[in-house]
C-alpha positions, 0 to 999 in steps of 0.5 A: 473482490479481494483487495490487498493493500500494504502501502497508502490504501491500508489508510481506511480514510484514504481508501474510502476517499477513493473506493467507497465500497471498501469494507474490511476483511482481515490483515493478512502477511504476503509471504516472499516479498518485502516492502519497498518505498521504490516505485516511481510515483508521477510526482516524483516521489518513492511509492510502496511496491510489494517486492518478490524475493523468493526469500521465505524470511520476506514479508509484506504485512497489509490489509484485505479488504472487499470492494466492489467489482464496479469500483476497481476501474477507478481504483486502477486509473488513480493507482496508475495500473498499466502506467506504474503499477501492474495487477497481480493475484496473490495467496495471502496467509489471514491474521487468523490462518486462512488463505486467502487469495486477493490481487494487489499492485506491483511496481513497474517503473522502479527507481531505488534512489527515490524516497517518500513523501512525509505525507505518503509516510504517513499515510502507510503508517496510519494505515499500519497503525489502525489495522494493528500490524506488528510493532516492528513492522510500523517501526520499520515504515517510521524509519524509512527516509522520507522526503518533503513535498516541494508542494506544501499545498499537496502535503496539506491536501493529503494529510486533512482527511485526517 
């Protein structure tokens, strides 16, 4: 099944930590949507969410990737479907012009005051970075405002798959 990732998930190493099977497809662009750092994540940090606008100018640039059906309840549980994130198809144009359609996670419980983690930052910007997406995409995640975990033990958990 097609995965489309556009925030942590778009890390290879990150993902493959959580969903083994997950080989890459493609990068693809989500269009009528933006990318939003407001998704109240349960340690209380801001989380991506692919945001629908409607504005045909808005996209949200990602990672398609194949994983396999058998893995996507645990996907689910460690993306909090059902608690923060709902499941939604989407048709996405591919860095090669096929359509594809893949489902993503879209935020639920949304709080615009809250900023990012450093380490989650980064973890979209390794993402970004190795898949290639347009520099001014990556320049526009590297501005976001990002916050430090209060837990320094969590933020060196996070960042050593690197």
């Amino acid at each position: 099944m097609l995965y489309f990732a556009y925030g942590s998930n778009m890390s290879r190493a990150r993902l493959l930590a959580r969903v083994p099977s997950a080989e890459f497809v493609t990068t693809a662009r989500l269009e009528a949507h933006r990318l939003a750092f407001h998704k109240a994540g349960a340690d209380g940090s801001g989380k991506c969410d692919a945001l629908a606008t409607g504005d045909p100018a808005h996209c949200v640039f990602g990672v398609v990737f194949e994983i396999a059906a058998a893995e996507k309840e645990h996907l689910d549980r460690i993306e909090g479907l059902g608690v923060g994130y709902a499941e939604k198809r989407v048709r996405l144009a591919a860095a090669d012009g096929a359509v594809l359609d893949a489902f993503l996670y879209c935020a639920t419980r949304i709080d615009a005051a809250l900023a990012p983690f450093a380490w989650y930052q980064a973890h979209v910007l390794a993402g970004a970075r190795q898949h290639g997406l347009p520099a001014d995409y990556v320049r526009a995640i590297e501005a976001v405002t990002v916050i430090d975990d209060p837990d320094p033990a969590r933020a060196r958990r996070e960042l050593a798959i690197y």
